[in-house]
C-alpha positions in Angstrom: 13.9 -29.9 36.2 10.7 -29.7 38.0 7.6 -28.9 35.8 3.4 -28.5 36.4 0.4 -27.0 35.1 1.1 -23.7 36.5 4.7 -23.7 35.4 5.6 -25.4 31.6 8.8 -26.6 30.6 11.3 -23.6 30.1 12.3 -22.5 26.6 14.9 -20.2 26.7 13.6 -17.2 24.5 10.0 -18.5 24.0 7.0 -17.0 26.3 5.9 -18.3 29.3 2.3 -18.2 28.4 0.4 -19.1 25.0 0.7 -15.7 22.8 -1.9 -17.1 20.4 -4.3 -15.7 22.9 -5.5 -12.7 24.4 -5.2 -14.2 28.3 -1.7 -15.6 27.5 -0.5 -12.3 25.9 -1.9 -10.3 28.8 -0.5 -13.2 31.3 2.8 -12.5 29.7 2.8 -8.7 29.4 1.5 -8.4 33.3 4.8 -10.2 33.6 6.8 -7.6 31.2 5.1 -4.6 33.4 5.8 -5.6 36.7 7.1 -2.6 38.6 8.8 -5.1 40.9 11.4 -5.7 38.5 12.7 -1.9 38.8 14.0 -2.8 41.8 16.5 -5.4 40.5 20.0 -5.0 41.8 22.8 -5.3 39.4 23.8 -8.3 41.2 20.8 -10.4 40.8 20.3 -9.1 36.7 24.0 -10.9 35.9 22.8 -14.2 38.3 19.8 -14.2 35.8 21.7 -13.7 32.8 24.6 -16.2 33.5 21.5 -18.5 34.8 20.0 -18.2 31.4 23.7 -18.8 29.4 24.4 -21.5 31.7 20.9 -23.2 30.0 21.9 -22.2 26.4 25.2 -24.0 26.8 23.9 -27.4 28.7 25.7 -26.4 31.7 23.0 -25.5 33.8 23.4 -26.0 38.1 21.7 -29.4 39.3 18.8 -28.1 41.1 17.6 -25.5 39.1 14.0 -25.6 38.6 11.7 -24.0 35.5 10.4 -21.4 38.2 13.1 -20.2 38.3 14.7 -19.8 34.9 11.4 -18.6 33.8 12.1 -15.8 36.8 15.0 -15.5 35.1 14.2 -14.8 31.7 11.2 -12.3 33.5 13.8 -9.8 34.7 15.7 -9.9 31.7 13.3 -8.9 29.4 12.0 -6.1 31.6 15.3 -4.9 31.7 17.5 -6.0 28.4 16.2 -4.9 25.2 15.8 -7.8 23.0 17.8 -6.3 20.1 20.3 -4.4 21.5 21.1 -6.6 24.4 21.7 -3.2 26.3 20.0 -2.0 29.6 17.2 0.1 28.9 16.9 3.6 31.7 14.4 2.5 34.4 11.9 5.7 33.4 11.3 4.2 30.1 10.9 0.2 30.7 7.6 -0.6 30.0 7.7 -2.0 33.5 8.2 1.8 34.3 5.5 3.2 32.4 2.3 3.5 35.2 4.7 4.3 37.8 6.7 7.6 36.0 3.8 8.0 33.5 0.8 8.0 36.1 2.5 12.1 37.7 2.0 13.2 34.4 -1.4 11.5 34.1 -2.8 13.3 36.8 -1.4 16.6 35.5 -3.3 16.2 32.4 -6.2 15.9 33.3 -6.3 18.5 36.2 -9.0 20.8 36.1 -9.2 24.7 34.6 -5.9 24.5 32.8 -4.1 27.4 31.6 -2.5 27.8 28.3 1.0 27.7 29.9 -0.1 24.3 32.2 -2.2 22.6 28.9 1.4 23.4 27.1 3.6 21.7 29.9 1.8 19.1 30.8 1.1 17.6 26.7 5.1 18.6 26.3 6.1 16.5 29.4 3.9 13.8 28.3 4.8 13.3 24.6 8.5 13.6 25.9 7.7 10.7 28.2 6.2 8.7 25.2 8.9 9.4 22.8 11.6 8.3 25.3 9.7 5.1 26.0 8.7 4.3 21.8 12.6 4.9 21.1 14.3 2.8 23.9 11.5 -0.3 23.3 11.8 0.1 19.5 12.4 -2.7 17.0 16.1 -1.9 17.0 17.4 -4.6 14.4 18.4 -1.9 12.4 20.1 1.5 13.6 18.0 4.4 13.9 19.6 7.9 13.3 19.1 10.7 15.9 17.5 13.4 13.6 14.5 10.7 12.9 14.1 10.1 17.2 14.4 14.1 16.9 11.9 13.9 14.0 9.6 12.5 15.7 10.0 14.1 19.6 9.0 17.4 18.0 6.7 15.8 15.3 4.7 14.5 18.4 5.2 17.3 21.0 3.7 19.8 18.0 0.7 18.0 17.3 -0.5 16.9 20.8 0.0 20.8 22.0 -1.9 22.2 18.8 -5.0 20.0 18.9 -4.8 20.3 23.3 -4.8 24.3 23.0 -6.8 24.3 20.3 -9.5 22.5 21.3 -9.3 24.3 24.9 -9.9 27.4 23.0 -12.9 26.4 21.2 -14.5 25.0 24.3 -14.0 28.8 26.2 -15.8 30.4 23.3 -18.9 27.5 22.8 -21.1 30.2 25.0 -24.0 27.8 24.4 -22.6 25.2 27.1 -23.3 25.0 30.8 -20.2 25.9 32.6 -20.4 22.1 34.0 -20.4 20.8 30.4 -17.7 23.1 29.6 -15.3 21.3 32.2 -16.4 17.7 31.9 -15.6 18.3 27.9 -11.8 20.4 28.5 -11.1 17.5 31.2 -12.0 15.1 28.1 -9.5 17.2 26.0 -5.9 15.2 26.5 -7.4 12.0 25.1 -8.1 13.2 21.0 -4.9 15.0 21.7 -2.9 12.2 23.3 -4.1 9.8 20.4 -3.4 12.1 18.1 0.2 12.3 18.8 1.1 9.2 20.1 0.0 8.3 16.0 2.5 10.8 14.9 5.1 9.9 17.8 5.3 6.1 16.8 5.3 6.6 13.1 7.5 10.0 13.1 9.9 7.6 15.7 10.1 4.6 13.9 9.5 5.9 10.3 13.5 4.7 9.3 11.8 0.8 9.9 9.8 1.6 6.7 12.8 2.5 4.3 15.3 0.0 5.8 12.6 -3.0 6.7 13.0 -4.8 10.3 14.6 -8.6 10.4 12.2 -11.5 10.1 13.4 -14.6 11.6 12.3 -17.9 10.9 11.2 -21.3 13.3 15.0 -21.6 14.5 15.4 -18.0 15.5 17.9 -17.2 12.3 17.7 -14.0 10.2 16.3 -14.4 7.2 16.3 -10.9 5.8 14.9 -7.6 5.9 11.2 -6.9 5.3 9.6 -3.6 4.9 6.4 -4.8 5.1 6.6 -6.2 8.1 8.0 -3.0 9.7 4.6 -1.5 8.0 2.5 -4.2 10.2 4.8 -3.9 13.2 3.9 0.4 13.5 0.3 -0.1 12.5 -0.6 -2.4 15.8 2.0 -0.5 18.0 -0.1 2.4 16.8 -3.1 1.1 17.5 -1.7 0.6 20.6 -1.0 4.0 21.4 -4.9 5.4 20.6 -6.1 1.9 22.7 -4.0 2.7 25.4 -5.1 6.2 26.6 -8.8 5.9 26.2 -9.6 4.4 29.3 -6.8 6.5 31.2 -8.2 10.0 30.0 -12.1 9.1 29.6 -12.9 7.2 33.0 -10.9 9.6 35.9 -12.7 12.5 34.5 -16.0 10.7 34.4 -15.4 8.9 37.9 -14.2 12.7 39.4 -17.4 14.6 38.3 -19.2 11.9 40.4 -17.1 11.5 43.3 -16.7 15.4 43.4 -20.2 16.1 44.2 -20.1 14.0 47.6 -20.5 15.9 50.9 -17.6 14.9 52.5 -15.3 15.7 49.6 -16.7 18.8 48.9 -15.9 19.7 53.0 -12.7 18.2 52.4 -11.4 19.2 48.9 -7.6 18.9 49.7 -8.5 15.1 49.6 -9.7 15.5 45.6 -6.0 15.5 44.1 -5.0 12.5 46.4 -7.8 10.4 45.6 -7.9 11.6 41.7 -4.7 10.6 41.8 -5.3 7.2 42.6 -8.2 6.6 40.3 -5.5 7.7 37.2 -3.0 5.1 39.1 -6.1 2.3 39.4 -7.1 3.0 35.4 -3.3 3.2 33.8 -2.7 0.3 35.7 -5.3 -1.9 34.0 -5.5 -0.2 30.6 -1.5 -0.6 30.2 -1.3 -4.1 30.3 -4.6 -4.8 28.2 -3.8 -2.5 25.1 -0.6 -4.0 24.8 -1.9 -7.2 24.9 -3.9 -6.8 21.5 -0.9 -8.3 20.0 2.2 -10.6 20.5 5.3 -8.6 21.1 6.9 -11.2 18.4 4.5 -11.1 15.8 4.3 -13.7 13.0 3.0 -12.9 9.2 2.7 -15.3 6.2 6.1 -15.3 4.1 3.4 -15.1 1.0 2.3 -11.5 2.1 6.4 -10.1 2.3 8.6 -9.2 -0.5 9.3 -12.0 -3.1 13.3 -12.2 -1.9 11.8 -13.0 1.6 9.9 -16.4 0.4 12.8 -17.0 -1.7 15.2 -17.0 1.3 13.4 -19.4 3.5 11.4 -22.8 3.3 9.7 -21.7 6.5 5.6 -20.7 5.5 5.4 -18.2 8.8 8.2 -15.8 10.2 8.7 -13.6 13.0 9.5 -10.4 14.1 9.6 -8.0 16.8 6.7 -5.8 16.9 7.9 -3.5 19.5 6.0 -2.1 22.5 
């Protein structure tokens, strides 16, 4: 097979790009989130698949280059999950996540919310988020429906408190300019989208702490169950989650206050939602990929800082696991 500089020599299940570092990792995740790959048929997923067995089994077509197997294993992790092996629902790939989740950006942050449209738009949101932590969970182990439950309402709860009640206290500071007053409220949905996207990935994945998540060591083979690596695996995909919509929810409303003041677009205001729309697609596009970046999707601990039946189990010094995204 054909190798270069630009394209290494294919390891089936390994990443294309060096995950010890931050530009590999976000090399590889850019990969993960490309929206191209929602538009996969059904056809050309099984050609990758069998393309991928074929390797695994030595019986790979003459001809076939890395490129392509590394294409290969590119639209089956945006589509398979790693655990499950099943197709995960196009809305909640991560390689779906700016193009369903940037609507519901831009109905966050709209301007002079209501109670009713604050409500909505945090419920719609936090539904999004807890469809999208549960199908790219670390699913190793079985996760009952009352916890996803658990945590859906766990998360909806908490993001529509904080939003509404922070909304109310803004309408009563008197003391503010009315400007002030709506540069803060559009600032609202980011404390309140942290917040619960904290409670919405530990609420979700909560069972990972009582039943542990597999660690696997150098040859890919199981070598048990550790709960404290699921501890380590929800703390960075927390993380994550407050990382991930700072950018999103701090910059458009920042950007808008400016560009709303222009002549033209205060003559034209029919052009604001388009155009606010576009700077929420422009900032969840680049914040997305560099949040989940922060760490390797198969993260790696020390088998001195698990559970003393872990080191016993293995000769191996470092293991693995999935983190989840």
């Amino acid at each position: 097979m054909a190798q270069s500089a630009a394209c290494p020599a294919f390891q089936l299940g390994r990443p294309r790009y060096d995950q010890s570092t931050f530009l590999g990792r976000l090399r590889h995740f850019v990969a993960i989130i490309d929206p191209s790959t929602l538009f996969v048929s059904e056809r050309r997923l099984r050609e990758c698949v069998k393309l991928l067995d074929d390797f695994q089994h030595g019986t790979l077509p003459h001809g076939v280059s890395d490129l392509q197997l590394w294409e290969a294993q590119k639209v089956k992790q945006a589509i398979i999950h790693p655990d499950t092996g099943e197709k995960i629902f196009m809305p909640f790939r991560m390689s779906g996540y700016v193009p369903f989740g940037t609507p519901i950006v831009v109905g966050l942050l709209l301007p002079n919310q209501t109670v009713v449209s604050t409500i909505f738009w945090q419920w719609l949101n936090q539904s999004h988020n807890a469809c999208v932590n549960y199908s790219n969970r670390n699913a190793t182990k079985p996760t009952p429906t009352s916890k996803f439950l658990q945590g859906y309402f766990g998360a909806v709860t908490s993001a529509v408190s904080l939003a509404v009640g922070l909304n109310v206290l803004i309408q009563r500071a008197n003391r503010l300019s009315p400007a002030t007053q709506i540069i803060i409220q559009r600032l609202i949905p980011f404390p309140a989208v942290a917040c619960a996207n904290i409670c919405n990935v530990g609420l979700m994945r909560h069972n990972e702490l009582s039943e542990g998540v597999d660690v696997l060591d150098g040859n890919g083979n199981v070598v048990g169950s550790s709960k404290i690596a699921a501890k380590h695996a929800i703390m960075e995909t927390a993380f994550t989650r407050v990382v991930l919509p700072m950018p999103i929810f701090v910059l458009p409303p920042i950007i808008m206050s400016y560009l709303e003041k222009i002549p033209f677009l205060q003559t034209n205001r029919r052009l604001l939602l388009p155009i606010h729309s576009l700077v929420c697609l422009a900032t969840f596009s680049l914040s997305l990929p560099l949040a989940i970046s922060l760490f390797p999707q198969m993260s790696q601990i020390e088998v001195s800082q698990l559970e003393p039946e872990i080191a016993m189990a293995t000769n191996s010094k470092v293991v693995t696991y999935n983190k989840g995204l």
